[in-house]
RODO-2510 file (C-alpha; in nm, 4 decimals, decimal comma):
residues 534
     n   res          X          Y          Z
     1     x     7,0354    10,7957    15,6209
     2     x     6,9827    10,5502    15,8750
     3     x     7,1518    10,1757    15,8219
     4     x     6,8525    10,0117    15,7709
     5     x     6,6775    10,2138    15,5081
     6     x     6,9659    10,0906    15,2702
     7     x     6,8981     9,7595    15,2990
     8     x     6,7183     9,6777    14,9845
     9     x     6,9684     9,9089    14,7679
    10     x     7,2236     9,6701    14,8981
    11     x     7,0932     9,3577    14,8151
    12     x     6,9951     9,4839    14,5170
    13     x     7,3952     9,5983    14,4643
    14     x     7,4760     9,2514    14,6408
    15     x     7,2556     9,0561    14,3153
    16     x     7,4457     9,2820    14,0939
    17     x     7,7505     9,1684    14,2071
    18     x     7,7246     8,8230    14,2378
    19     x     7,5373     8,7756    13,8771
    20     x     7,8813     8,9560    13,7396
    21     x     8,1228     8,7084    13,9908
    22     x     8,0804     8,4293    13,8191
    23     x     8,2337     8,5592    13,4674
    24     x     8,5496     8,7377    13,6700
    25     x     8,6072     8,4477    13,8862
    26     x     8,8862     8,2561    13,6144
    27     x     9,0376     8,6125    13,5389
    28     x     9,0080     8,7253    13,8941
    29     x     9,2025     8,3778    13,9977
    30     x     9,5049     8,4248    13,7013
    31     x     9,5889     8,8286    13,8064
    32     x     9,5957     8,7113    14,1960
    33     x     9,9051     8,5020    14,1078
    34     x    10,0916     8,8098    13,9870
    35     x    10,0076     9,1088    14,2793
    36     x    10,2234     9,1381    14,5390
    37     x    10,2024     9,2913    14,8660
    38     x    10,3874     9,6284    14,6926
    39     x    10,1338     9,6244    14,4238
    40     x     9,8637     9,6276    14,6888
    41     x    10,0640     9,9117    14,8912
    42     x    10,0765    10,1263    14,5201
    43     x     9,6850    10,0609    14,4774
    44     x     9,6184    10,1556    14,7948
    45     x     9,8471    10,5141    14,8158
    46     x     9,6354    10,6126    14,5082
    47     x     9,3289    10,6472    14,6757
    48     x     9,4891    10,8981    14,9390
    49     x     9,3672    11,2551    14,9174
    50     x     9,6255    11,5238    14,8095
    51     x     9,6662    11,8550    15,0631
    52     x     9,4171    12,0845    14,8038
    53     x     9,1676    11,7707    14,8572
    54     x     9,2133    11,8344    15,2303
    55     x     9,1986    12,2015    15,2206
    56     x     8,8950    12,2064    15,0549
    57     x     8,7084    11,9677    15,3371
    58     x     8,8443    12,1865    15,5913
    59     x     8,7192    12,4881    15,3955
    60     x     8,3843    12,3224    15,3584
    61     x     8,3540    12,2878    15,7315
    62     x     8,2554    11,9647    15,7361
    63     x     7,9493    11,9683    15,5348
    64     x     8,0528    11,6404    15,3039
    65     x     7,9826    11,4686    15,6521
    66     x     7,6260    11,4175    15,5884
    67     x     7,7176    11,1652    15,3127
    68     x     7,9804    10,9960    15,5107
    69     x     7,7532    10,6983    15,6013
    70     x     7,5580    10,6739    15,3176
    71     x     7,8348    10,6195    15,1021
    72     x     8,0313    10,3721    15,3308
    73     x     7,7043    10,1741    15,3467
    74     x     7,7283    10,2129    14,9105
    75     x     8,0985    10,0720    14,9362
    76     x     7,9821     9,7305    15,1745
    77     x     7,7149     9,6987    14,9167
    78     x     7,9385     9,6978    14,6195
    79     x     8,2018     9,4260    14,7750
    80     x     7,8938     9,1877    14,8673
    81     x     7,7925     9,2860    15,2001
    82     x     7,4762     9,4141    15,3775
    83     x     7,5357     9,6251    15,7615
    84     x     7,3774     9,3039    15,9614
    85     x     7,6309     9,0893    15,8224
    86     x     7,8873     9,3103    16,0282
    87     x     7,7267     9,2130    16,3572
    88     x     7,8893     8,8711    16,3182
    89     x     8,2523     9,0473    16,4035
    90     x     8,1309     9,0902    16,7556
    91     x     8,2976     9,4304    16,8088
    92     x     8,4120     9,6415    17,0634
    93     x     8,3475     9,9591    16,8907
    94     x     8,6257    10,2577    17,0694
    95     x     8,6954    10,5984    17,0097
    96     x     8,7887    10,8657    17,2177
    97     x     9,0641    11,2069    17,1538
    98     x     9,3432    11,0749    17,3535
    99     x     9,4655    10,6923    17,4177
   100     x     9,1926    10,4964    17,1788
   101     x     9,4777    10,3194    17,0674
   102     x     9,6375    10,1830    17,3740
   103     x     9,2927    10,0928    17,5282
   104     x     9,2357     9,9340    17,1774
   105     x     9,5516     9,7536    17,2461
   106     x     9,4959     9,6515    17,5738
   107     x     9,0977     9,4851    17,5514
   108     x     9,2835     9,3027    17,2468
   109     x     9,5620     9,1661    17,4868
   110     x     9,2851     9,1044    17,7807
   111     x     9,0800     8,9380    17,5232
   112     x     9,3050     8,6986    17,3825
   113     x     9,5019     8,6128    17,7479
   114     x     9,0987     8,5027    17,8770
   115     x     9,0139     8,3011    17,5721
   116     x     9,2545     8,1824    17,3850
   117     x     9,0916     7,9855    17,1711
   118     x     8,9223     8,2768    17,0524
   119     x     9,0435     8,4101    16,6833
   120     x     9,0639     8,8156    16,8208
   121     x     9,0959     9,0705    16,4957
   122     x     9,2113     9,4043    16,6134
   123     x     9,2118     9,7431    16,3787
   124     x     9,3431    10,0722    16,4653
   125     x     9,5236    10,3275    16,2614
   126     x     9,7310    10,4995    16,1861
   127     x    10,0052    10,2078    16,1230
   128     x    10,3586    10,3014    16,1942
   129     x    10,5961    10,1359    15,9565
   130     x    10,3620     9,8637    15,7768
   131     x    10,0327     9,9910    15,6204
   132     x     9,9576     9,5857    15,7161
   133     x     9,9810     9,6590    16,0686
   134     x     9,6085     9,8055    16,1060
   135     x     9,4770     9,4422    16,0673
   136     x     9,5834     9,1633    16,2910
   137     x     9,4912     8,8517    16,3833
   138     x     9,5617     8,7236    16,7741
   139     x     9,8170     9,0112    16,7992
   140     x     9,9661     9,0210    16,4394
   141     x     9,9603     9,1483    16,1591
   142     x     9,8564     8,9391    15,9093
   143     x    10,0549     8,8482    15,5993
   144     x    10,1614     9,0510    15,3495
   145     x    10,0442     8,8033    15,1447
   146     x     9,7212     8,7812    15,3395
   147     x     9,6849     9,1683    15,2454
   148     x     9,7342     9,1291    14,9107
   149     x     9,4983     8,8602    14,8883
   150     x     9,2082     9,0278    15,0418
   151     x     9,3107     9,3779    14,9149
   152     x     9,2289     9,2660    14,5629
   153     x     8,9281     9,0915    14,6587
   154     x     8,7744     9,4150    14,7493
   155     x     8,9881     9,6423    14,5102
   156     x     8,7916     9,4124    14,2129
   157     x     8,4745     9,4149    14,3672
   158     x     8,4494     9,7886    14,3756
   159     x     8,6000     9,7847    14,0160
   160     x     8,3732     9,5507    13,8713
   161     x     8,0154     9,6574    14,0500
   162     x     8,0122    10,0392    13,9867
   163     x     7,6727    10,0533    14,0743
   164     x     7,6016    10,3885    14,2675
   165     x     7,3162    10,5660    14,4776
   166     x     7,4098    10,9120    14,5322
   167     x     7,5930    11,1414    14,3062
   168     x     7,8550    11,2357    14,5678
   169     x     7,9919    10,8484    14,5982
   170     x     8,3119    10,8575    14,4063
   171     x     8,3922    10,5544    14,2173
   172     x     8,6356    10,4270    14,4853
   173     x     8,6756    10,4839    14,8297
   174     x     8,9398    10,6821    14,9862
   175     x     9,2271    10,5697    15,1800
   176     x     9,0719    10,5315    15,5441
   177     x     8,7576    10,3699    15,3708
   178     x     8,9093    10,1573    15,2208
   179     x     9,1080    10,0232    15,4257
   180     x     8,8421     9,9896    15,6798
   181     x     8,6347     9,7880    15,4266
   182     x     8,9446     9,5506    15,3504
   183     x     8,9458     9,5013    15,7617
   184     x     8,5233     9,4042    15,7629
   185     x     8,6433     9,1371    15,4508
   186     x     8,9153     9,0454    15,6047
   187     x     8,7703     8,9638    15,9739
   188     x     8,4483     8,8106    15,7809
   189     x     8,6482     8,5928    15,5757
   190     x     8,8889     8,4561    15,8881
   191     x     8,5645     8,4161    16,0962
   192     x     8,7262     8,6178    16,4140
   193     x     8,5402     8,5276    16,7399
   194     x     8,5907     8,9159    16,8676
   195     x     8,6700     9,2497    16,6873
   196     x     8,8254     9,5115    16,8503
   197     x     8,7526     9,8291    16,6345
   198     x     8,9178    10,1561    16,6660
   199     x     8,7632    10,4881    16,5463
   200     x     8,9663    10,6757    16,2777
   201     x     8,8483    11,0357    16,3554
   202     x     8,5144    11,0888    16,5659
   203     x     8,2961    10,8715    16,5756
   204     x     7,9095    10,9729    16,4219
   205     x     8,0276    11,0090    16,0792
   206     x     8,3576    10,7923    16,1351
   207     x     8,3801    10,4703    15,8274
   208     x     8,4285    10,2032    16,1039
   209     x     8,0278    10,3690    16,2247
   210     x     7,8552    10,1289    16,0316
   211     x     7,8286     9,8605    16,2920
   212     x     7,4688     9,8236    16,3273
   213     x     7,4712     9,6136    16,6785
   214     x     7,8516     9,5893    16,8022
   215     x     7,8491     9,3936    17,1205
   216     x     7,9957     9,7319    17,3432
   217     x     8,1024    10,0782    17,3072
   218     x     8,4041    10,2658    17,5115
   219     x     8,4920    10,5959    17,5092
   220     x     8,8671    10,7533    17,6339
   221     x     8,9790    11,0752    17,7534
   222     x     8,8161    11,3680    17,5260
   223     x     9,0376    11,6716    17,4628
   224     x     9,0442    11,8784    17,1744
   225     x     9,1845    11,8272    16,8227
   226     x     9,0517    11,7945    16,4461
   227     x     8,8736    12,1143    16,5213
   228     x     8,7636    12,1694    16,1429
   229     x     8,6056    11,8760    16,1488
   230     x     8,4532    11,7570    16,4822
   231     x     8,4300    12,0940    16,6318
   232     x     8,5869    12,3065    16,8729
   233     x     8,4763    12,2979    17,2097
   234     x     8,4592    11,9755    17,4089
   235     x     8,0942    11,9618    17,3820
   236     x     8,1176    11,9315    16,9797
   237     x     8,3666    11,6970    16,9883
   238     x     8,1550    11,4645    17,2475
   239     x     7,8900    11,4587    17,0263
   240     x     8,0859    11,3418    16,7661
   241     x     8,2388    11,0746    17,0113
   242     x     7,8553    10,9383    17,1313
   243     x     7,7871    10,8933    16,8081
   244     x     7,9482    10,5116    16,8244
   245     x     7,6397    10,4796    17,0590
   246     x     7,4120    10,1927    16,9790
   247     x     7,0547    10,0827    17,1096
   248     x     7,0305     9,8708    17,3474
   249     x     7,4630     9,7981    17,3913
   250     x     7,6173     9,9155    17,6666
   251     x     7,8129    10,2657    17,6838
   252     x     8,0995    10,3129    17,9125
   253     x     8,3566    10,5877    17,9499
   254     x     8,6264    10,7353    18,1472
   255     x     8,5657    11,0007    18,3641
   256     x     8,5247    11,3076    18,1240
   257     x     8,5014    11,7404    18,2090
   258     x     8,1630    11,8099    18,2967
   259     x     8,0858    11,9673    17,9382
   260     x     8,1764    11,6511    17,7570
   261     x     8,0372    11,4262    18,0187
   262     x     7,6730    11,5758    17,9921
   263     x     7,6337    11,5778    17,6050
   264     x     7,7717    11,1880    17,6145
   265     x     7,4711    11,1400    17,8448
   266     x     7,2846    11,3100    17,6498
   267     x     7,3763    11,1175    17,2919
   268     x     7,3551    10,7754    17,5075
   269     x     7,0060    10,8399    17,5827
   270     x     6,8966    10,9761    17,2687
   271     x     7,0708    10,6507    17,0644
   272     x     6,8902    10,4523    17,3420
   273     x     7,1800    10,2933    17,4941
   274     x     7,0854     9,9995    17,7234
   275     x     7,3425    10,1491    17,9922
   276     x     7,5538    10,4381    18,0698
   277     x     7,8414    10,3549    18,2135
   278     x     8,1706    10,5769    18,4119
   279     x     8,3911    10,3353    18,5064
   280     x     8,5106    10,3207    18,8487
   281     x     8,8395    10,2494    18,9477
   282     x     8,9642     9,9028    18,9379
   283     x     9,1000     9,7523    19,2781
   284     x     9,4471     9,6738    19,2588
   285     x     9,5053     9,7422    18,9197
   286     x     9,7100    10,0341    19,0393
   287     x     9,9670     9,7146    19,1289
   288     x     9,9992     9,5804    18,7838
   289     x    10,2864     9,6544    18,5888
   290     x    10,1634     9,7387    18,2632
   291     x    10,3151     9,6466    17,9115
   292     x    10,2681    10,0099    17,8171
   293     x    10,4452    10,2527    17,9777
   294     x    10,3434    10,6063    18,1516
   295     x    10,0521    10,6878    18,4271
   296     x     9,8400    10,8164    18,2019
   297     x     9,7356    10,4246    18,0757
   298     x     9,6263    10,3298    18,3625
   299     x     9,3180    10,5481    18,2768
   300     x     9,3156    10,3440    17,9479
   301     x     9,3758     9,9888    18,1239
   302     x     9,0912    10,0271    18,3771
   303     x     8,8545    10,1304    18,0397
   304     x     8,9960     9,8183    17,8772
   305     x     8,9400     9,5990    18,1914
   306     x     8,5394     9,7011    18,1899
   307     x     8,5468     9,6459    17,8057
   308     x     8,6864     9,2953    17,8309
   309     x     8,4185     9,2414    18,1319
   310     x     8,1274     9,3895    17,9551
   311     x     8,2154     9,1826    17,6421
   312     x     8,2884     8,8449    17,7425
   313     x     7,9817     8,8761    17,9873
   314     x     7,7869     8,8963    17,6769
   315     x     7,9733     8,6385    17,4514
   316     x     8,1107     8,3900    17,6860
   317     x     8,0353     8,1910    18,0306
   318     x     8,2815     8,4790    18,2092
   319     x     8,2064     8,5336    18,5466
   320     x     8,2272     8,8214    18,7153
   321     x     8,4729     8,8711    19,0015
   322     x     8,5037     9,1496    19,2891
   323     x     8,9136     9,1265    19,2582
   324     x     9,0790     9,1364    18,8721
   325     x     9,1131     8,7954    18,8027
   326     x     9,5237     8,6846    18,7407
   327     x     9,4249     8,6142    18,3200
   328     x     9,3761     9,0022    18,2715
   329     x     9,6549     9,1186    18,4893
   330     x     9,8830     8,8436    18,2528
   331     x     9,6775     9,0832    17,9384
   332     x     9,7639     9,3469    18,1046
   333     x    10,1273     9,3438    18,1816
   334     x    10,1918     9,1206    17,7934
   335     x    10,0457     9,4284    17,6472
   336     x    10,2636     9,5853    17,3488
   337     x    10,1419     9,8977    17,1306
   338     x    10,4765    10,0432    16,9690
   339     x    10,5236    10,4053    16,9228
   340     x    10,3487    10,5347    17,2858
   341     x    10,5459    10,6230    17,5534
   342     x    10,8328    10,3444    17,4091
   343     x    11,1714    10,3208    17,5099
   344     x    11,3940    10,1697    17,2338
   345     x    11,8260    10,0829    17,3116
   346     x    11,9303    10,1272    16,9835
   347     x    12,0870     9,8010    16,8442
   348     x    12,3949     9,9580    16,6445
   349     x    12,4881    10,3163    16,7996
   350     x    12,6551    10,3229    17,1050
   351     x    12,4831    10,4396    17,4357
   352     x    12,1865    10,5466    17,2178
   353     x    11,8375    10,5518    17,3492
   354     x    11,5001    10,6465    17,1521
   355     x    11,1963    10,7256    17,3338
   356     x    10,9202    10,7155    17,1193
   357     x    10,5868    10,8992    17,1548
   358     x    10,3434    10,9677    16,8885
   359     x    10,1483    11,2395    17,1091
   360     x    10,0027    11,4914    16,8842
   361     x     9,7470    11,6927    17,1133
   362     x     9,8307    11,8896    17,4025
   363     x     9,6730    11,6728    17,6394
   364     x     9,8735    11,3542    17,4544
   365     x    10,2117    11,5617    17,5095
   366     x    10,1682    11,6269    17,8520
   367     x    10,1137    11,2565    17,9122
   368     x    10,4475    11,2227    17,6669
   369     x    10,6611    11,4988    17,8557
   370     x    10,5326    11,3166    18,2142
   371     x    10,6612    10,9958    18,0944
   372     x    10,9760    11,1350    17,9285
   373     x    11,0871    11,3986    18,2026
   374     x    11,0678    11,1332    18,4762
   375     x    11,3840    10,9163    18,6695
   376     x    11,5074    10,6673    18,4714
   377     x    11,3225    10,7765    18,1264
   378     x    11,4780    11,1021    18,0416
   379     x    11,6333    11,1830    18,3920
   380     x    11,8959    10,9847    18,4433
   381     x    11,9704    10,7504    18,8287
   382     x    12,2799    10,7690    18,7619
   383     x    12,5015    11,0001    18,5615
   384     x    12,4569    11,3872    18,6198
   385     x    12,2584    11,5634    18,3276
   386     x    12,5322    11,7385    18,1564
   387     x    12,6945    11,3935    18,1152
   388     x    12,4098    11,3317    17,8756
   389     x    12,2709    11,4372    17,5415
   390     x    11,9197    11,5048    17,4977
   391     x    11,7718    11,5724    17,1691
   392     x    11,3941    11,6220    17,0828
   393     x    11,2638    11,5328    16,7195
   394     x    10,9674    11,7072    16,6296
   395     x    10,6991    11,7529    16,3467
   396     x    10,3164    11,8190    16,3075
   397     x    10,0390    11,7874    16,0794
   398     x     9,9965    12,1275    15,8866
   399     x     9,6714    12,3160    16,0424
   400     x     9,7895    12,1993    16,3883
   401     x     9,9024    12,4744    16,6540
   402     x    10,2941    12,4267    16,6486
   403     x    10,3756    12,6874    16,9100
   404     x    10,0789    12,5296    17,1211
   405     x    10,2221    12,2080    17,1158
   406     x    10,6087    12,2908    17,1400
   407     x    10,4525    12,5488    17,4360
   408     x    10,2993    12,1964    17,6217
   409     x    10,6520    12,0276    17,5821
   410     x    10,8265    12,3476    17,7108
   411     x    10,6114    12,4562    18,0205
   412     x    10,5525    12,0886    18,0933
   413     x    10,9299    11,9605    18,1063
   414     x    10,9705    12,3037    18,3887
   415     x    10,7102    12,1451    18,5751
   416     x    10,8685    11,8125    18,5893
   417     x    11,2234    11,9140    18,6957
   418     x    11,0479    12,1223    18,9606
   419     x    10,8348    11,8231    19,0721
   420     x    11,1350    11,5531    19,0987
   421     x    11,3344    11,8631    19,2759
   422     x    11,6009    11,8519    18,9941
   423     x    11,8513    12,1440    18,9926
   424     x    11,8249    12,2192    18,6019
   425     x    11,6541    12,4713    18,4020
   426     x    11,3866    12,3611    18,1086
   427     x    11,5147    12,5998    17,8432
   428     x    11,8903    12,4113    17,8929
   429     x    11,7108    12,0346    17,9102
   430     x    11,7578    11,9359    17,5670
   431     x    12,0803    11,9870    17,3748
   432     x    11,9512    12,0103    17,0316
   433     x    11,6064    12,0393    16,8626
   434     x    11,5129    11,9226    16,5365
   435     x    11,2352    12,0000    16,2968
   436     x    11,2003    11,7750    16,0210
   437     x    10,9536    11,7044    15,7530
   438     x    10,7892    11,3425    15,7389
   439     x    10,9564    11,2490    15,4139
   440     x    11,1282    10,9068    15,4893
   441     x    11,4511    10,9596    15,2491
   442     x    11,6769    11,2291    15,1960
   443     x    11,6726    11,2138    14,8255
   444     x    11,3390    11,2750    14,8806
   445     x    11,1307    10,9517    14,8549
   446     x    10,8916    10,7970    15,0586
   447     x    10,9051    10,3906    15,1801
   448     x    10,5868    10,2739    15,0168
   449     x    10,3941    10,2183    15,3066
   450     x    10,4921    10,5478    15,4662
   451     x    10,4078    10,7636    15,1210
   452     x    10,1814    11,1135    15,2404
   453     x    10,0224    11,2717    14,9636
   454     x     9,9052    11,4968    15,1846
   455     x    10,1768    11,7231    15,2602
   456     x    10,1729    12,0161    15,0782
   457     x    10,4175    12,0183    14,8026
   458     x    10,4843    12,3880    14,8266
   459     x    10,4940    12,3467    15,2318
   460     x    10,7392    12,0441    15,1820
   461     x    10,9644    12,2437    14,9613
   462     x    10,9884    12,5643    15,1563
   463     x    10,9377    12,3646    15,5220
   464     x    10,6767    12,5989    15,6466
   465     x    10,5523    12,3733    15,8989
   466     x    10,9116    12,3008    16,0121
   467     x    11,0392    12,6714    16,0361
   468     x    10,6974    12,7764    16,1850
   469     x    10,8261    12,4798    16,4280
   470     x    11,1593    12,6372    16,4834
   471     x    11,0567    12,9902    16,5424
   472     x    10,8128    12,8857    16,7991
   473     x    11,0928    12,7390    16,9759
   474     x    11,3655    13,0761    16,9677
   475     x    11,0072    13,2288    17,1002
   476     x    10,9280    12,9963    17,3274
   477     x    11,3337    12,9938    17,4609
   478     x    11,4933    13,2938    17,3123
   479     x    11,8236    13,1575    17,4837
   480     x    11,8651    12,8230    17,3060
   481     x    12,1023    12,8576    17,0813
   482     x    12,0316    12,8879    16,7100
   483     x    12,2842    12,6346    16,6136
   484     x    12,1309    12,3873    16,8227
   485     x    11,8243    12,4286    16,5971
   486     x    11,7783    12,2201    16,3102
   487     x    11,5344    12,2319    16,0591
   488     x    11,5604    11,9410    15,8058
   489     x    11,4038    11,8150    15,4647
   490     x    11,3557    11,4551    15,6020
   491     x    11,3729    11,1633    15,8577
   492     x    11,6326    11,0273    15,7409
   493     x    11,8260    11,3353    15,7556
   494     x    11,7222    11,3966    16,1240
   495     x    11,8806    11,0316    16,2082
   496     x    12,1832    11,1440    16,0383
   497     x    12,1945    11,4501    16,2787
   498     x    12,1857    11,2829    16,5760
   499     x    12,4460    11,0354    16,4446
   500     x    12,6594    11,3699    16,4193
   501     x    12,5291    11,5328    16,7244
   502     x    12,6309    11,1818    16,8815
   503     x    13,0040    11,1624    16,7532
   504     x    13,0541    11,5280    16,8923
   505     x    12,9195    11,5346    17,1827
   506     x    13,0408    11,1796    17,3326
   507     x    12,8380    11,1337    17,5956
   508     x    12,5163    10,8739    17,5785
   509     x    12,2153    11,0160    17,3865
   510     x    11,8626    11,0363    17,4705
   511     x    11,6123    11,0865    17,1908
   512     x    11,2459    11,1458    17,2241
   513     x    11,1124    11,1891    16,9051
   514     x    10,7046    11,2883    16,9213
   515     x    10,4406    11,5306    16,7991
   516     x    10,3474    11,2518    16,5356
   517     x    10,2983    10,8907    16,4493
   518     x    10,4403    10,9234    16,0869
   519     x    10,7365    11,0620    16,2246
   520     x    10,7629    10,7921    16,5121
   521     x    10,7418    10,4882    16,2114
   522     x    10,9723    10,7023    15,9704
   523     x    11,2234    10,6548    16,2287
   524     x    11,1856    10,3244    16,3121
   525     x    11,2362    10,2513    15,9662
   526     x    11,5218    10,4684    15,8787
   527     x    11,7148    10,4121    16,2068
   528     x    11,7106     9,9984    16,1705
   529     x    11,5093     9,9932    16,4738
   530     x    11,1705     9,7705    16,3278
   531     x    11,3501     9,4228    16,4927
   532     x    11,3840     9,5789    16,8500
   533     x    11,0809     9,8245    16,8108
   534     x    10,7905     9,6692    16,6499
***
């Protein structure tokens, strides 16, 4: 259904709504005094979708996808809102298989350095140790009693105005859509000057789609992952991607293989796209020392850079300049985005390092094992390796190729010795390996904003995933030894390894923990590391 032929069922469901407000407003007003930000957190977690729920949209093969829209557009309706009202947010709509985030994070920080008396809302996901972290305001998050606010402002909206179109709408939204709906109410409400919008999964039938004119579209690196439901060859998954494609707003990518590039082409003509851009290299930005580490973002800073040009062409009296000016190189370098290709001292154990990476495609941990397997990052200047300790923390999503990924890391880390001429075999490079589940406690529990209801329970008792993990490794290096090997019920448990593999050993650790984002927050948490991190 396109956005427009909704219209009139929305302001119908808009009437509705506000002929209802009126009599909820005193009630509304007395049960906001009592929810907290936890209450909100509790609300939220309900609306997540348990593993059968997920199995059976894999199984389906993606078919629900043809109401995906419809039913966002439904939601907006119900909490008072019509599509055009979005175009106010001014976004910079982004998706992309590999570094969305970080380019996300970078146009914010460009953004904000060139006007800063602009109010700039960024919203990306997933969030690392704070569900609030997906919404901020000029760089942070907002409140947690902002997000409780606003979270029950849309929470009794959707409870009060049950009004529904289509059979398939559920009465509330799930997690993602939610959450995405709380972030259009929430950038409304604080009248942001700029949005910078990230894509959860996709684009075409992605919730954050429903954009009707955002201001420009940007597209990063394509590779392959969420097969079951974008596809699974590069030219499915880029027209999934082009579907953020608008008429008449500018499209601009990165440099993509030739299969993706010609179906994003393809999708920017047929959404009638007023340009088609692939950006070109920036001059000198290959001299900027960028907040986030790793080569691999310089791909995602020069995207940014065209973003931010594009943009505040359109919405401001920007100028454009044949060198970068000094105000985005300031962006560039100030920009943070915790979790990618981050090194961490640890505050409280002794000659402790994490690196933390949430890569979780192959092309994402190649970029990871670059970064990590490089002088100063995982090699050491200084002391030889066997005066250090190197453990890797690992997990995956179920339904993801373990031994594929742990393969990457493996082959990847032989490629890097070989390239900075170090004398030390890959199968010897790490000390121990752990596999552990992304439960946050050991007894079990999850921190609220961390809870995944979509882990199976019968995977999370036996640790399928996390023995599948460990035999891929004894395949991948039949020589590591199996003692060396641990496979473990939780995060916090995996901390309390390398506390022990720490004490033993005596020499300074090295942690990279990667393969996924959950794990990278659960850590953060459990280790004490959110003040240093984050």
């Amino acid at each position: 259904m396109h956005i427009a032929s909704v219209s009139l069922y929305l302001r119908t469901s808009i009437y509705r709504y506000r002929s209802s407000s009126c009599l909820l407003k005193a009630a509304f007003s007395r049960r906001m005094s009592t929810r907290s930000y936890a209450d909100a957190v509790e609300q939220l977690n309900s609306l997540q979708s348990n593993a059968a729920t997920l199995e059976a949209v894999r199984a389906s093969g993606g078919r629900s996808s043809d109401f995906a829209i419809p039913e966002m557009l439904e939601y907006l309706g119900r909490i008072g809102y019509i599509p055009d009202q979005l175009n106010a947010l001014n976004v910079i709509h982004i998706t992309g298989t590999k570094g969305k985030g970080s380019t996300s994070a970078f146009t914010d920080s460009v953004l904000r350095h060139a006007r800063p008396d602009w109010k700039v809302g960024l919203y990306t996901s997933p969030h690392l140790v704070a569900v609030r972290e997906r919404i901020r305001i000029n760089g942070a998050p907002i409140s947690e009693e902002q997000f409780a606010k606003y979270f029950f402002e849309v929470w009794d909206k959707l409870q009060s105005n049950d009004v529904r179109k289509h059979e398939s709408t559920s009465r509330m939204p799930g997690y993602f859509r939610f959450i995405t709906l709380m972030a259009f109410h929430t950038f409304l409400e604080l009248k942001v000057d700029a949005t910078v919008l990230e894509v959860g999964v996709g684009g075409t039938y992605d919730s954050t789609n429903i954009v009707p004119q955002p201001i420009v579209t940007g597209i990063t690196a394509l590779g392959i992952d969420h097969v079951l439901v974008l596809g699974k060859t590069l030219r499915e998954i880029a027209w999934q991607k082009g579907g953020i494609f608008k008429k008449g707003v500018d499209a601009i990518t990165v440099n993509q293989p030739v299969e993706g590039m010609v179906m994003l082409e393809a999708r920017a003509k047929e959404l009638e796209a007023s340009h088609f851009e692939v950006v070109s290299t920036t001059p000198g930005l290959s001299e900027v020392h960028l907040g986030l580490a790793g080569a691999h973002q310089i791909q995602n800073a020069n995207l940014a850079i065209h973003l931010a040009r594009s943009f505040l062409a359109s919405k401001s009296s920007f100028r454009e300049e044949s060198t970068l000016p000094e105000i985005f190189i300031e962006g560039l370098e100030k920009t943070k985005w915790p979790g990618r290709c981050q090194s961490v001292v640890d505050p409280s154990r002794k000659d402790t390092i994490w690196y933390l990476d949430g890569a979780h495609t192959v092309e994402s941990l190649e970029c990871c094992m670059e970064w990590f397997v490089s002088p100063g990052v995982g090699l050491s200047t200084k002391a030889p390796s066997q005066d250090l300790s190197r453990v890797l923390i690992f997990n995956c999503t179920s339904g993801r190729s373990g031994y594929s990924f742990l393969n990457t890391v493996h082959s990847k880390i032989a490629q890097q010795l070989k390239l900075h001429g170090i004398d030390e075999g890959a199968d010897s490079f790490f000390n121990h390996v752990i596999f552990c589940a992304n439960v946050t406690y050991a007894d079990g529990h999850f921190k609220g904003d961390l809870t995944a209801k979509a882990i199976s329970t019968a995977d999370l008792a036996e640790l399928k995933t996390q023995q599948e993990l460990a035999s891929a490794w004894t395949s991948l290096v039949p020589s590591f030894p199996t003692s060396r090997i641990h496979v473990l019920p939780s995060i916090e448990d995996a901390v309390r390894e390398v506390e022990t593999t720490a004490a033993n050993d005596s020499k300074p650790a090295k942690i990279l923990v990667a393969g996924s984002l959950h794990l990278v927050g659960g850590v953060i948490e459990v280790a004490g590391l959110s003040n240093v991190a984050l």
